[in-house]
C-alpha positions in Angstrom: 2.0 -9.9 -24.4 -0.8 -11.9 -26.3 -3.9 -12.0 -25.1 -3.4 -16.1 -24.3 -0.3 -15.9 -22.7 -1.9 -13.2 -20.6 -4.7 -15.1 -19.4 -2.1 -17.9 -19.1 0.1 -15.9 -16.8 -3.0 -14.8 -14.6 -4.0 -19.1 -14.3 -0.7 -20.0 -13.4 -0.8 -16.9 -10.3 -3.8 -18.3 -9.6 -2.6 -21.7 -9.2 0.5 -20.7 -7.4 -1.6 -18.2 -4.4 -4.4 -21.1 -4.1 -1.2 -23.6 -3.7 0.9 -20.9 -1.3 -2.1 -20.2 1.0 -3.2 -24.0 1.7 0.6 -24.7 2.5 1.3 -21.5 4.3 -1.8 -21.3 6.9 -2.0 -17.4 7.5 1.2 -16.1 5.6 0.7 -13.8 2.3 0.9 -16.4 -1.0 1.8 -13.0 -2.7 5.4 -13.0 -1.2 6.0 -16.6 -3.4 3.8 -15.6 -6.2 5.6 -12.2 -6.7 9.1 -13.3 -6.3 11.8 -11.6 -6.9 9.9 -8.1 -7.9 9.4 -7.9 -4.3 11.9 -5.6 -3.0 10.4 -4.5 0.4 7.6 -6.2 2.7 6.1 -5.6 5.9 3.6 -8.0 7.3 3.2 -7.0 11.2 3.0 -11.0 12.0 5.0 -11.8 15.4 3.5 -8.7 16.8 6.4 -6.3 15.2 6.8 -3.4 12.9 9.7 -4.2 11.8 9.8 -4.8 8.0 10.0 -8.6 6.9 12.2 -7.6 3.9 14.1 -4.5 3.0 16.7 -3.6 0.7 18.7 -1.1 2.9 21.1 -1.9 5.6 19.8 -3.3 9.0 20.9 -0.4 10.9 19.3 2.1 8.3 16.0 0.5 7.5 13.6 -0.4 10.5 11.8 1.9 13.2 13.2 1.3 16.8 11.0 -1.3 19.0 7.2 -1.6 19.5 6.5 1.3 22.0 2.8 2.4 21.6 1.8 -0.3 18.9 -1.4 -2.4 18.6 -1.6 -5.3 17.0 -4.9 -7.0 15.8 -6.0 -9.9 13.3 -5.6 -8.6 9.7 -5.9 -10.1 6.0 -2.7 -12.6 6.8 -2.0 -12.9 10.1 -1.8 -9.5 12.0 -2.0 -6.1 11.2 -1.1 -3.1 13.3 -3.1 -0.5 14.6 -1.4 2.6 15.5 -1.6 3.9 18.8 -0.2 7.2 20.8 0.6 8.6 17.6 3.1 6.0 16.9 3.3 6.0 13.1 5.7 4.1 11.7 8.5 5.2 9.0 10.7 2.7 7.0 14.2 4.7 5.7 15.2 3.2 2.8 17.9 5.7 1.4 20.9 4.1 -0.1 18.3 1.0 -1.0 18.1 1.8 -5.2 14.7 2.2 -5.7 13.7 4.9 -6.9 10.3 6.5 -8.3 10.1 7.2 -12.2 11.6 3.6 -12.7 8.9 1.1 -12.8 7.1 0.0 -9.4 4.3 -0.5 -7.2 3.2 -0.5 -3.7 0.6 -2.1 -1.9 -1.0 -2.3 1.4 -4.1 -3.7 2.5 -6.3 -0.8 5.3 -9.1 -1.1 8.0 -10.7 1.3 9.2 -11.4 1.6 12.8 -13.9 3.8 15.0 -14.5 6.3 12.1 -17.1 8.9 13.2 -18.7 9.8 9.6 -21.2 12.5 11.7 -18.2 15.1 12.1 -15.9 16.7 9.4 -11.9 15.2 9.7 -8.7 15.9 8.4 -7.3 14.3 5.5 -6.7 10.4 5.9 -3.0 9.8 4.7 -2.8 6.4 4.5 0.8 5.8 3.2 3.6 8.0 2.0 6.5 7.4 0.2 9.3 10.4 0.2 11.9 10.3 -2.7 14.8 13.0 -3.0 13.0 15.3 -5.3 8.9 14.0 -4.5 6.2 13.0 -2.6 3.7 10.3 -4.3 0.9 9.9 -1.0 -2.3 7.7 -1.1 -5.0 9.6 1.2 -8.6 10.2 1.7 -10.3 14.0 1.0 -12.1 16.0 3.0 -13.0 18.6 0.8 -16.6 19.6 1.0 -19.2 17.3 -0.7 -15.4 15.2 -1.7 -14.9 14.3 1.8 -14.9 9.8 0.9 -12.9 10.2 -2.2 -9.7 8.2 -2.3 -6.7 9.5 -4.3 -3.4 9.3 -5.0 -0.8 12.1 -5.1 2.4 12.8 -7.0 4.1 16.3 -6.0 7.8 16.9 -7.5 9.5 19.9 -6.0 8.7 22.6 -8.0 5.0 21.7 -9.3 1.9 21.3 -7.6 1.3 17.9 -7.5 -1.3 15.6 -9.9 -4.4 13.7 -8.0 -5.7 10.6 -9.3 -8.9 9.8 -8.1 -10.5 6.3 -8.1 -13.4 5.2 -5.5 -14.9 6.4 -2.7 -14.6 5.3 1.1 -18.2 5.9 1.7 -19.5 2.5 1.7 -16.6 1.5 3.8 -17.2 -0.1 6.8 -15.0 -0.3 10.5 -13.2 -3.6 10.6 -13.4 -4.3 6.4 -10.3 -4.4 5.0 -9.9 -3.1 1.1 -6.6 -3.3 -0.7 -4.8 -0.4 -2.4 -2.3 -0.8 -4.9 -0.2 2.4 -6.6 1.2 1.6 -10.0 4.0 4.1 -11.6 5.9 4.3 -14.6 8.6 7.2 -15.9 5.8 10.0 -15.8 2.9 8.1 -14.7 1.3 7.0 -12.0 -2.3 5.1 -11.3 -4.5 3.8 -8.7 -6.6 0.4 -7.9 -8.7 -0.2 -5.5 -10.2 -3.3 -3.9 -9.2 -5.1 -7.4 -10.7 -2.4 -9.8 -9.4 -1.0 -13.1 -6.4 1.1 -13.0 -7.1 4.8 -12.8 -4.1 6.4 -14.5 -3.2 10.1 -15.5 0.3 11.7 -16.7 2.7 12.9 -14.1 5.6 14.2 -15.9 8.0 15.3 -13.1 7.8 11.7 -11.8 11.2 10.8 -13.8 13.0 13.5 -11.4 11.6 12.0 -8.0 15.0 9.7 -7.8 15.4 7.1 -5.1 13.1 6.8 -2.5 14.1 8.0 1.0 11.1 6.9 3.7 7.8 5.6 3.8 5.3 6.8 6.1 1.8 5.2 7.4 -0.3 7.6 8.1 0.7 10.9 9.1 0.0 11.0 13.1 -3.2 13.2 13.0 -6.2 12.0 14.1 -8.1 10.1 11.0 -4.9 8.5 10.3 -4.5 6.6 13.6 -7.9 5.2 12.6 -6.4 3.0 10.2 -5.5 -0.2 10.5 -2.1 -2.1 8.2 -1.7 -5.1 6.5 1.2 -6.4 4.2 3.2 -3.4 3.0 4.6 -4.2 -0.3 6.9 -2.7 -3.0 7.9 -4.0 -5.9 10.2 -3.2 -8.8 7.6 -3.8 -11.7 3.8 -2.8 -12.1 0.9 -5.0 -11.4 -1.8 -5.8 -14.0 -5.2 -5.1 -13.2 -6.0 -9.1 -13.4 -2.9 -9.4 -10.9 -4.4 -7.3 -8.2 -8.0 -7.8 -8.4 -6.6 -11.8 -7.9 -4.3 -10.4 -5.2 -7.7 -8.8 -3.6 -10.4 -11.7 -3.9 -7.4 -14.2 -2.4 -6.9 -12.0 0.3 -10.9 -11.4 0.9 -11.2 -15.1 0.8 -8.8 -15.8 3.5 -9.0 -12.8 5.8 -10.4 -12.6 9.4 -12.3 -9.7 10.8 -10.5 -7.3 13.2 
C-alpha cells in the first residue's frame, strides 16, 4: 500500500470512530470501524460476561451466568472486575480461527488495588489456547524485570519466544491502557497504549492451529487485580496508526473506574 492511500485509509478510520462514538453514546466505534475482521467481541455492557459476538455455537462459546462478577465503568460502557476468582474463559473450538493465520486481539486493562511494596506473581492478563500453543500477554516478576509487559508464544515442543515492549511501572490504579497482539504465520508482536509494534520471529506459530479458549487472567492473585474492557479478535492485523487511533479514541471517551 502507498504511502497516500495509507494515510488515506487512517483519515477515513478516523472519520468513521469520530462519527460512530457521537452516534453511539458509550458503545466501542471500533466494532463499525473494523467490520467484518471482527470475528469475536466481548464488551461486559448490560452487566454480563457473556461475549457480544462469537463465531462458535451458542451452547459451546459463553461462560455460564454472572456468579462472583463485578462490574465497574470502563473505556465504553462497563468493564468487569473479577471477583472470587471468577475468571472467565470463552471456548471457541470448532469456531475456524486459528493462530499462524493472520490476526489480532485486543483488550483494553485497569489495574486495581495493586500493592507495588511487595513482590507478586506473574500478571496474566489474557490467554489464548490453540491445539498445539499457548500465545499469553502477562506482566514479569523477575527480579529488577518485575513491570515489564510481554507477550508469549509457546508451541508444544519448544520453549516459548517473549516479546517485550513497555513497562507497567508508571501505571496507575483505575488508568486504563490498551494492548493489542498482532501475529502472522511465524510471527507475533506487541503494542501498547498505541506504540510501535514490537515484533520478533516465532517459527512454530504456523503449527498452533485453531484456537480452543481464551482466558482472562489466570485466577491467582495479581490477576484478579485487573480490570476488562472490549475483548476483541480479529482475522487480519492492525497497523500501528490503526491502534494508536484505536487508543487516543478510547482515552478521549473513557471514564474513570
Amino acid at each position: 500500500m502507498s504511502p497516500v492511500a495509507s494515510l488515506l485509509r487512517v483519515g477515513i478510520s478516523f472519520l468513521l470512530l469520530s462519527a460512530s462514538a457521537l452516534a453511539s453514546g458509550d458503545s466501542n466505534p471500533a466494532v463499525e470501524t473494523l467490520g467484518d475482521s471482527l470475528l469475536f467481541h466481548v464488551s461486559f455492557d448490560h452487566e454480563t460476561i457473556n461475549a457480544d459476538l462469537s463465531p462458535a455455537a451458542p451452547e459451546d462459546q459463553s461462560p455460564d451466568g454472572n456468579k462472583g462478577c463485578r462490574f465497574i465503568n470502563g473505556v465504553y460502557g462497563q468493564a468487569f472486575f473479577p471477583a472470587e476468582k471468577r475468571i472467565p474463559r470463552y471456548i471457541l473450538k470448532k469456531s475456524g480461527i486459528a493462530i499462524g493465520n493472520p490476526g489480532a486481539v485486543l483488550v483494553w486493562v485497569s489495574p486495581q488495588d495493586w500493592d507495588r511494596s511487595q513482590p507478586e506473581s506473574y500478571v496474566f492478563f489474557l490467554r489464548i489456547n490453540a491445539a498445539q500453543g499457548q500465545l499469553m500477554l502477562a506482566k514479569s516478576n523477575l527480579q529488577g524485570r518485575s513491570d515489564r509487559l510481554y507477550a508469549f508464544a509457546k508451541g508444544g515442543g519448544d520453549k516459548g519466544v517473549s516479546i517485550g515492549s513497555g513497562s507497567t511501572s508508571g501505571w496507575s490504579d483505575g488508568e486504563w491502557h490498551l494492548l493489542a497482539v498482532n501475529w502472522g504465520a511465524d510471527w507475533v508482536a506487541i503494542s501498547v497504549d498505541g506504540s510501535p509494534f514490537s515484533q520478533k520471529e516465532v517459527p512454530e506459530l504456523k503449527n498452533f492451529g485453531e484456537i480452543e479458549w481464551i482466558l482472562l487472567g489466570n485466577g491467582n492473585g495479581g490477576s484478579r487485580n485487573i480490570a476488562y474492557d472490549e475483548v476483541m479478535i480479529l482475522d487480519r492485523s492492525l497497523s500501528h496508526e490503526e491502534v494508536d487511533q484505536l487508543y487516543q479514541s478510547g482515552i478521549k471517551g473513557k471514564t474513570q473506574p
